[in-house]
C-alpha positions as CSV (number, residue, x, y, z in Angstrom):
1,X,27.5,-187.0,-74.4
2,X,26.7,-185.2,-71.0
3,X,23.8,-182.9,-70.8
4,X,24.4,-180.5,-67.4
5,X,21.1,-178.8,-66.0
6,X,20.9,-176.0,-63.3
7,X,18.1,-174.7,-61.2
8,X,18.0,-172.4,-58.4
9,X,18.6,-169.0,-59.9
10,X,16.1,-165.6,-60.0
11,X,15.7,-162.5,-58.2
12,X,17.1,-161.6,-54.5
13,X,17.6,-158.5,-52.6
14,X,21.1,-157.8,-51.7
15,X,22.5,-159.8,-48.7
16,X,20.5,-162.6,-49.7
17,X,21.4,-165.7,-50.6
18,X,21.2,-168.5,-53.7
19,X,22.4,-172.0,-53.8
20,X,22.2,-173.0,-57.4
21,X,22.7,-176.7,-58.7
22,X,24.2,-178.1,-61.5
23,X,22.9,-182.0,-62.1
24,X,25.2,-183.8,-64.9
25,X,23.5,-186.7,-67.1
26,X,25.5,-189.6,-68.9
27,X,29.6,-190.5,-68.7
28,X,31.3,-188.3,-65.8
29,X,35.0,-189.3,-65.5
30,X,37.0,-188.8,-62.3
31,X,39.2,-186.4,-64.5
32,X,36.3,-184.1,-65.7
33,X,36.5,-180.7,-63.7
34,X,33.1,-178.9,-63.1
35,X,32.8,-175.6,-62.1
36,X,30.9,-172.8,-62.3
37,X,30.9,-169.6,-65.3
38,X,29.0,-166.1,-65.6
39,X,28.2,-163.8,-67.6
40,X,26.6,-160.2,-66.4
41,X,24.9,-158.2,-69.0
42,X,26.8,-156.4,-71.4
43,X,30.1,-158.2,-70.2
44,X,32.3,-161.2,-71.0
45,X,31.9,-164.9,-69.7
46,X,34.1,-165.3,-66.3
47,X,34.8,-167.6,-64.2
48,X,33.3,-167.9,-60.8
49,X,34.2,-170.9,-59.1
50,X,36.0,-174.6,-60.0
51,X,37.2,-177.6,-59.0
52,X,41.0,-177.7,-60.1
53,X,43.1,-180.5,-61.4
54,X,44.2,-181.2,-57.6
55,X,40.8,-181.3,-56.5
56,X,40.8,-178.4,-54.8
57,X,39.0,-175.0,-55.7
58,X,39.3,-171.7,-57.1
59,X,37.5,-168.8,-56.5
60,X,37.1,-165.5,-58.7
61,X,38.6,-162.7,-56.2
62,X,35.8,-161.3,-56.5
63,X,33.3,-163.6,-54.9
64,X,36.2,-165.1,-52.3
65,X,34.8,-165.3,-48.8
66,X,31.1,-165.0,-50.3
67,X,30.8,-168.4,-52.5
68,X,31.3,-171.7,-52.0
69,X,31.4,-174.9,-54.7
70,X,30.9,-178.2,-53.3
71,X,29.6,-181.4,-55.3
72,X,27.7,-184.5,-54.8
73,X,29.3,-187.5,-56.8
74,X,27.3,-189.8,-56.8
75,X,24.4,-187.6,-57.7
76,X,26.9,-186.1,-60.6
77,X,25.9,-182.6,-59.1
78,X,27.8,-179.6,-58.3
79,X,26.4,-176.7,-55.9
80,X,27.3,-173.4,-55.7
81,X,26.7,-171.9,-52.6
82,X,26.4,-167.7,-53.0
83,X,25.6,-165.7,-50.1
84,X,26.0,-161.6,-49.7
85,X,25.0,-161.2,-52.6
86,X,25.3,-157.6,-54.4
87,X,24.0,-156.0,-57.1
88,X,27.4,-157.0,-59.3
89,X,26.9,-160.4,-58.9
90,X,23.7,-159.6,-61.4
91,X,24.2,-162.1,-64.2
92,X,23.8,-165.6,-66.0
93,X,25.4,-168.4,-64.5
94,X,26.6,-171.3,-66.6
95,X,27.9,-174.5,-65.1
96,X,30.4,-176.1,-66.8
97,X,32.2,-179.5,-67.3
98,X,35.8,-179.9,-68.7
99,X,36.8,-183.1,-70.3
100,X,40.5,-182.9,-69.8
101,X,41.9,-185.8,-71.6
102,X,40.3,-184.2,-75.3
103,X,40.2,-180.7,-73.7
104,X,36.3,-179.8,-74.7
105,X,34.1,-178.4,-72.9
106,X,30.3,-178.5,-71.2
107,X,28.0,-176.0,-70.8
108,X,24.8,-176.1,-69.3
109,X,21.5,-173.4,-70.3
110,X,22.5,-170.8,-68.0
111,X,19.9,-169.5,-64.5
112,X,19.8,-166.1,-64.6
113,X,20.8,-164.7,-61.0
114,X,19.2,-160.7,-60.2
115,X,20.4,-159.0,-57.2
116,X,18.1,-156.1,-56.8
117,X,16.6,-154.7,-53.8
């Protein structure tokens, strides 16, 4: 079982900048892929940002250039990085854990992110 936790969300003024984390708790495997989810009011879940099967990363288009995901492994933690922030990028942000090998995934509480001058 693996329990993920975040912190670092609330309100900013546009331009600002958030770092949020994501702490994971019990089995990580190499193979597990974490990455980051959200989901603005009104609106479907989307991605944001992820660590890919090749361990590289993928960005929404949206956010390219603005975000960045990095990750601590041996403090199981992934960060995501947000900076220029805009009113948009108002939403709830979930960090999430694929297991590959069963295909299931992880999800965290959600940090609710406001971008509001």
């Amino acid at each position: 079982q693996v329990q993920l936790v975040e912190s670092g969300g609330g309100l900013v003024q546009p331009g600002g900048s958030l770092r949020l984390s994501c702490a994971a708790s019990g089995i990580v495997f190499s193979t597990d892929r974490m990455g980051w989810y959200r989901q603005p009011p009104g609106k479907q879940r989307e991605l944001v940002a992820a660590f890919t099967r090749a361990g590289s990363t993928n960005y929404a288009d949206s956010v390219k250039g603005r975000f960045t995901i990095s990750r601590d492994n041996a403090k199981k933690t992934v960060y995501l990085q947000m900076n220029s922030l805009k009113p948009e990028d108002t939403a709830v942000y979930y960090c999430n854990l694929r297991r590959v090998y069963v295909d299931y995934d992880y999800w965290g509480q959600g940090t609710q992110v406001t971008v509001s001058s």
